[in-house]
C-alpha positions as CSV (number, residue, x, y, z in Angstrom):
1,X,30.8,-4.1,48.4
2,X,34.1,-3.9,46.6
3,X,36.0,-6.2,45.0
4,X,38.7,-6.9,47.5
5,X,36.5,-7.0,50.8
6,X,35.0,-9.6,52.5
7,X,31.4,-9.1,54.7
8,X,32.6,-11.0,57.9
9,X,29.5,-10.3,59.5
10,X,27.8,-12.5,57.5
11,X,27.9,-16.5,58.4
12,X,27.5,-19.1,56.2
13,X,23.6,-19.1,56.8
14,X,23.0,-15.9,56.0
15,X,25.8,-16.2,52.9
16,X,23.5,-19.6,51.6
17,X,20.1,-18.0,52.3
18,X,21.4,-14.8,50.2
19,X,23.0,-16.3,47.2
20,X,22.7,-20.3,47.3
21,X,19.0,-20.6,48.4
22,X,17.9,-19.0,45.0
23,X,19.6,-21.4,42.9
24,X,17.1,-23.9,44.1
25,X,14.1,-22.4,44.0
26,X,13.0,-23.8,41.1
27,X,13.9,-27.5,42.6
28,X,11.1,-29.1,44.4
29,X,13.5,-31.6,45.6
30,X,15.6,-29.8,47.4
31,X,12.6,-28.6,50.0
32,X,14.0,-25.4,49.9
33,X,17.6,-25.9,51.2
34,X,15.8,-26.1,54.8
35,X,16.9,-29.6,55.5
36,X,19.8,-31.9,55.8
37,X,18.7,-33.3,52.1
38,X,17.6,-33.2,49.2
39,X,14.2,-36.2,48.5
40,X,14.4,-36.9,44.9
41,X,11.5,-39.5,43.3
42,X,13.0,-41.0,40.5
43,X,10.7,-41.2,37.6
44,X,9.2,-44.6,37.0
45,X,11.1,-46.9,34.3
46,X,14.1,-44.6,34.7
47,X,17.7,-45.5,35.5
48,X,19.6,-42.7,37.8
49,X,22.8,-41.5,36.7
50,X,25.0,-39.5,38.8
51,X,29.0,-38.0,38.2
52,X,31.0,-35.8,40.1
53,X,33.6,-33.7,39.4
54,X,36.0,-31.0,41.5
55,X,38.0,-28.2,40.0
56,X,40.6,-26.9,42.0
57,X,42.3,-23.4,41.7
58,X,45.7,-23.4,39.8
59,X,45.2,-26.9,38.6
60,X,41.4,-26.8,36.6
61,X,41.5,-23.0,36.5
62,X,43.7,-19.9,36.8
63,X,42.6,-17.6,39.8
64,X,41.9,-14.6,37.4
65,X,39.2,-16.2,35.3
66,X,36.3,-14.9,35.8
67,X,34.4,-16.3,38.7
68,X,31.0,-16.9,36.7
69,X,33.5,-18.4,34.0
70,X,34.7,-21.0,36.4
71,X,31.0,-21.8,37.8
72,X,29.5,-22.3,34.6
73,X,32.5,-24.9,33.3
74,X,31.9,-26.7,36.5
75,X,28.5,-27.4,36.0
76,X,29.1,-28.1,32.0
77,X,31.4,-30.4,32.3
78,X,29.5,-32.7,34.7
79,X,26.2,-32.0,32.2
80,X,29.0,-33.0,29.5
81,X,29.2,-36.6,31.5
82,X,25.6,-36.8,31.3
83,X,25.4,-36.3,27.9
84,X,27.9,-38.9,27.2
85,X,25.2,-41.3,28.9
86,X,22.7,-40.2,27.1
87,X,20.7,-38.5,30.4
88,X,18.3,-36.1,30.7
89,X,19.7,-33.4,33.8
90,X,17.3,-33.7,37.0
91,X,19.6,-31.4,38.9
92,X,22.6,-31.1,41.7
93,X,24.8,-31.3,44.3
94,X,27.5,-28.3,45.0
95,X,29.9,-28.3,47.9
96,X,32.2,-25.3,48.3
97,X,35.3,-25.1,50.0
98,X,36.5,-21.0,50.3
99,X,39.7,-19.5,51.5
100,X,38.7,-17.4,54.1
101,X,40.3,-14.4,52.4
102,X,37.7,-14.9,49.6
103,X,35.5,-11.4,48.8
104,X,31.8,-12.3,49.2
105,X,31.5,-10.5,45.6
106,X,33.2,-13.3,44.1
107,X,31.0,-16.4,45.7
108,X,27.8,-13.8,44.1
109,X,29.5,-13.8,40.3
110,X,30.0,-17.5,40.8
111,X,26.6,-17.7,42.4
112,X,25.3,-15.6,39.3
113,X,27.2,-18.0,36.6
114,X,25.4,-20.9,37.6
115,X,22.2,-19.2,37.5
116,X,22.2,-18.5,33.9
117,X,23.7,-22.0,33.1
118,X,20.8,-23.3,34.9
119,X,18.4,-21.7,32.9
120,X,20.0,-22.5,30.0
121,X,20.2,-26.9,30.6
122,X,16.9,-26.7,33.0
123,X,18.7,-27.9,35.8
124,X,18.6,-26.8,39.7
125,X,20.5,-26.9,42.8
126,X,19.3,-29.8,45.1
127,X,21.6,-28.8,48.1
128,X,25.1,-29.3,49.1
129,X,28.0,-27.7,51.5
130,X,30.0,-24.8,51.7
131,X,33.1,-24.9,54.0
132,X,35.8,-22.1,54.7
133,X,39.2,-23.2,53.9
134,X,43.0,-22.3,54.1
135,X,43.4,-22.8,50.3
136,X,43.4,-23.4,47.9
137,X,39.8,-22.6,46.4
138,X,37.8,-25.6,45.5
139,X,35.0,-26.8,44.0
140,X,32.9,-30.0,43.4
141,X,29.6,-30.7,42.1
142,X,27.7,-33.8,41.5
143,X,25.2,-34.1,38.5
144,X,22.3,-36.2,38.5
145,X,20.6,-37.2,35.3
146,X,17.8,-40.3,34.1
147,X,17.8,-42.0,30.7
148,X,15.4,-44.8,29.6
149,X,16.1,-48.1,32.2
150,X,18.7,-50.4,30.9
151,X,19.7,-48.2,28.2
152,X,22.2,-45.7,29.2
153,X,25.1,-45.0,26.6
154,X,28.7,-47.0,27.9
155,X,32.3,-47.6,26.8
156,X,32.0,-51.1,26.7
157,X,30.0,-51.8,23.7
158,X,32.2,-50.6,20.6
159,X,33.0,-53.8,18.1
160,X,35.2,-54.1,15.1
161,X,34.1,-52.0,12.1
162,X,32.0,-49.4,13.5
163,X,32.9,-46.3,12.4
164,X,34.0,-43.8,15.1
165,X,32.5,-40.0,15.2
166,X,32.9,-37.1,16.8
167,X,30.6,-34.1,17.4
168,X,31.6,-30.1,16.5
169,X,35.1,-30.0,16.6
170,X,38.6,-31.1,18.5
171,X,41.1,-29.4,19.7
172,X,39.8,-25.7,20.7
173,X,39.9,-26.5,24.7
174,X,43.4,-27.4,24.7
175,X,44.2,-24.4,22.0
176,X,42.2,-22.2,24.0
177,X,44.3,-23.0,27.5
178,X,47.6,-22.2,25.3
179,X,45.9,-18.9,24.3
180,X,45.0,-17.6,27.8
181,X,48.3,-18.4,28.8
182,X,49.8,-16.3,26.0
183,X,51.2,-19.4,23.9
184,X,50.0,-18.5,21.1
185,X,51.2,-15.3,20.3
186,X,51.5,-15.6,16.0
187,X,47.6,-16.2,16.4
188,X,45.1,-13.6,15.6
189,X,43.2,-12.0,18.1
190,X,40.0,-13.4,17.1
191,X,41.2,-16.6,17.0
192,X,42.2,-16.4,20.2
193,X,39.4,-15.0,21.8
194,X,37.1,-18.2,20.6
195,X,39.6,-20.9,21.7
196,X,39.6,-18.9,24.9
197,X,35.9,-19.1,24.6
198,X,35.6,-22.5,23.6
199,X,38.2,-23.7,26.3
200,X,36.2,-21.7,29.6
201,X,32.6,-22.4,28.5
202,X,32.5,-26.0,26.7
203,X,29.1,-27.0,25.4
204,X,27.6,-30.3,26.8
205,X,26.0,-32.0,23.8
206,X,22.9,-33.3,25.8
207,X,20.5,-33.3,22.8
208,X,23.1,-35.5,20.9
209,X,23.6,-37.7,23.6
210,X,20.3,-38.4,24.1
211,X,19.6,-38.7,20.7
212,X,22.1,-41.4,20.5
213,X,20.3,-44.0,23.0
214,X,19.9,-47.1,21.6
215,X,21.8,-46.1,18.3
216,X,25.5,-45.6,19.2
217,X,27.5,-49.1,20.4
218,X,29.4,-46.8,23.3
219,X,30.1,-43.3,23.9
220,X,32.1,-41.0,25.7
221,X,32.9,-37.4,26.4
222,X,36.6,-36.0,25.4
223,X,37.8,-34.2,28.5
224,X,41.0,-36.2,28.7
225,X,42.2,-35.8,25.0
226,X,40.6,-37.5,21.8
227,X,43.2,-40.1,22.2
228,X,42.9,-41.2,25.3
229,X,39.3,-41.2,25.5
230,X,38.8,-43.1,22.8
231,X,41.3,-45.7,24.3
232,X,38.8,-46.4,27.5
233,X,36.3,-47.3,25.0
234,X,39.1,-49.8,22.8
235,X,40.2,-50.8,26.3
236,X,36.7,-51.1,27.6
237,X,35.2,-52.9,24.3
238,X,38.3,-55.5,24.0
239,X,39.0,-54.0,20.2
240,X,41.4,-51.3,18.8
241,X,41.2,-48.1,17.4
242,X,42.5,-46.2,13.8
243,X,41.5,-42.4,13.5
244,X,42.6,-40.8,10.6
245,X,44.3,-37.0,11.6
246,X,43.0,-35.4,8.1
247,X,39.7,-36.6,8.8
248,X,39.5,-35.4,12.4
249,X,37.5,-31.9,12.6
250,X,38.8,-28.2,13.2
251,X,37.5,-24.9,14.0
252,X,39.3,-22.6,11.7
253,X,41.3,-20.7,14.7
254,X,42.6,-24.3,15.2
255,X,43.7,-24.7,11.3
256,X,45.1,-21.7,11.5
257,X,47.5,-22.3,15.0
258,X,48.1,-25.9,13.3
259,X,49.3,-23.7,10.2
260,X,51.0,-21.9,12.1
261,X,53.1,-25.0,14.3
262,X,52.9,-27.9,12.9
263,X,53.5,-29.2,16.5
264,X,50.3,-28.6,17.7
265,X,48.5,-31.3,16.4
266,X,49.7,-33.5,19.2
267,X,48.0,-31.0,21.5
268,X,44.9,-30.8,19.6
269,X,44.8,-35.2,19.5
270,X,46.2,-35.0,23.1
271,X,45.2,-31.8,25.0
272,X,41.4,-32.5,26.3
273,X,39.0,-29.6,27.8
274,X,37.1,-30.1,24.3
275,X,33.7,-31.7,26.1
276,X,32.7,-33.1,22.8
277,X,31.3,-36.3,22.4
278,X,33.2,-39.4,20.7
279,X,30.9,-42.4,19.7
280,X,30.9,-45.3,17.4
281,X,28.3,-46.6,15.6
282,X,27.7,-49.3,13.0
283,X,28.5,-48.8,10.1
284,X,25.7,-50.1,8.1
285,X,23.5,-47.4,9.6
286,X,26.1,-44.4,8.8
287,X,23.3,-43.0,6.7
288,X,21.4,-41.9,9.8
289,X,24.0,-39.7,11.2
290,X,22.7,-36.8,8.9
291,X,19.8,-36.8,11.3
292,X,21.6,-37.8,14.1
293,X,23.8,-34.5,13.6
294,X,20.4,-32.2,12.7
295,X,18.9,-33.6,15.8
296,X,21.4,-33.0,18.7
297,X,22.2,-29.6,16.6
298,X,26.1,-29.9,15.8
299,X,28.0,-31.1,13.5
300,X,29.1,-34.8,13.1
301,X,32.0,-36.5,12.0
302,X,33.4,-40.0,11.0
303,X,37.0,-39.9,12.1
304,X,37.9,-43.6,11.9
305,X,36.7,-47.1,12.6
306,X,37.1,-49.8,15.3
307,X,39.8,-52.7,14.0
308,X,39.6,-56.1,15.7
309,X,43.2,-57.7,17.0
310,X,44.5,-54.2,18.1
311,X,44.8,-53.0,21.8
312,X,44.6,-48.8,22.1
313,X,44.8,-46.4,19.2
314,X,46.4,-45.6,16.6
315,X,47.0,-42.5,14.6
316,X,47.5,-42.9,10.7
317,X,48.6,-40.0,8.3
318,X,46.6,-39.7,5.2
319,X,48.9,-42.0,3.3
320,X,48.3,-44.6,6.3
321,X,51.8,-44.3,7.9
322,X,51.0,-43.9,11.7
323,X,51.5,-41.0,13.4
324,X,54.1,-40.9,16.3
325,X,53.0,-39.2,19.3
326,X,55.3,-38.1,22.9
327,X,52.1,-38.1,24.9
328,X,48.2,-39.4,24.7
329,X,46.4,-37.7,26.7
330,X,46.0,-36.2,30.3
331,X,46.9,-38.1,33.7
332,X,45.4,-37.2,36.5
333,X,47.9,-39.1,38.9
């Protein structure tokens, strides 16, 4: 089949059977994608936790990424709002809605992408919907997870003097966005190649998240921009936010853009994609973050602290003048 041709003759049955159905296989739940839907026992003493998210062509991606690029993100970042709950994947939902100019080799490289994610978190497909379209391509999937009853990770629980911390490091996704674009055109190919890579295949920290359960005040994952994330949980907690900018963490192709234009720190505070997790955590237990870090396998840093009689964030140079910034974040609306 090439490229640029679509199978007509084959219906949306015989398109799921082919390329859908396999994804559950390994899913007990989803009894095979032969029914209406999915029966899922939850385990006993275990809360459900369940996110959606859509992308939409043109908007969450461009139309030439690769179409196993573009399934893979959309299942990572829904794990990524698991992990920020501190949940353990159980599996999920996938509806599909293709312009009906769409090659059928494209739905299998997207149908292949999830397959290897899948394998990778130990997650299956439960079921869903596929639907033929005008345009433009889209895409939503719904991720179930369970955590310990009672004890998934929120926003609201952050309180003056906790230290705030971030996993890996920030920036890359928004970085890596400029760089497929061809924004960044001073920085080395190799740096561009892993922003690229960092901004289409995020990693869900799901170990770190669930290492954090019943250790971290509130959590949350940075998909909107470290700024604005961290101000649901100052907005959510009643208390403010200071993050120090020399403290916060880079990859070195991000030093080296920064180098490069000063004025991309705003996008690396402000630009989201980066799907790591922000957290705080009290600050008389910052000893345990050494494990904390070796156990959820990435790196962990202290950025700032929670401040009482503040509302939102603020940014402070190293000399603790504050930062002015045009934007804080992404808006959906």
């Amino acid at each position: 089949m090439s490229d640029d041709t679509r199978d007509t003759e084959e219906g949306e049955f015989a398109l799921i059977e082919r390329v859908l159905k396999p994804l559950a296989a390994n899913t007990p739940a989803s009894l095979g994608l032969t029914d209406d839907a999915a029966v899922l026992s939850p385990t006993k003493g275990k809360d459900l936790v369940l996110t959606k998210d859509a992308m939409v062509a043109g908007v969450h991606f461009r139309e030439s990424d690769l179409p196993g690029d573009v399934a893979r993100k959309l299942l990572r970042v829904n794990l990524s709002d698991l992990a920020a709950m501190g949940a353990v994947p159980v599996g999920y939902l996938l509806a599909t809605f293709w312009p009906e100019d769409l090659p059928h080799i494209w739905i299998e490289r997207f149908a292949e992408g999830l397959s290897l994610d899948q394998d990778e978190f130990q997650v299956g497909l439960l079921g869903g919907d596929t639907v033929r379209t005008a345009g433009p391509l889209s895409l939503s999937l719904t991720a179930i997870g369970e955590v310990e009853e009672g004890k998934a990770l929120r926003r609201n629980g952050a309180a003056a003097g906790d230290l705030i911390v971030v996993s890996g490091t920030i920036g890359d996704g928004a970085l890596g966005l400029l760089a497929a674009g061809d924004r960044l055109p001073d920085l080395d190919t190799t740096h561009q190649e892993y922003l690229m890579d960092r901004y289409h295949l995020p990693d869900p920290r799901l170990a770190l998240g669930q290492a954090l359960v019943e250790r971290a005040t509130s959590c949350i994952d940075i998909s909107d921009g470290l700024i604005a994330d961290i101000g649901h949980i100052t907005k959510e907690s009643g208390v403010g936010a200071v993050i120090e900018w020399t403290k916060v963490p880079l990859s070195d192709a991000a030093e080296s853009a920064v180098q490069s234009d000063n004025s991309l720190i705003e996008k690396v505070l402000t630009g989201g994609d980066d799907y790591e997790l922000a957290f705080t955590f009290p600050v008389e237990r910052r000893n345990d973050l050494v494990k904390l870090a070796k156990k959820g396998g990435v790196p962990l840093t202290i950025i700032g602290e929670m401040v009482e009689g503040e509302k939102g964030v603020r940014v402070t140079e190293e000399d603790g003048t504050e930062m002015s910034l045009s934007a804080r974040g992404w808006q959906h609306f």
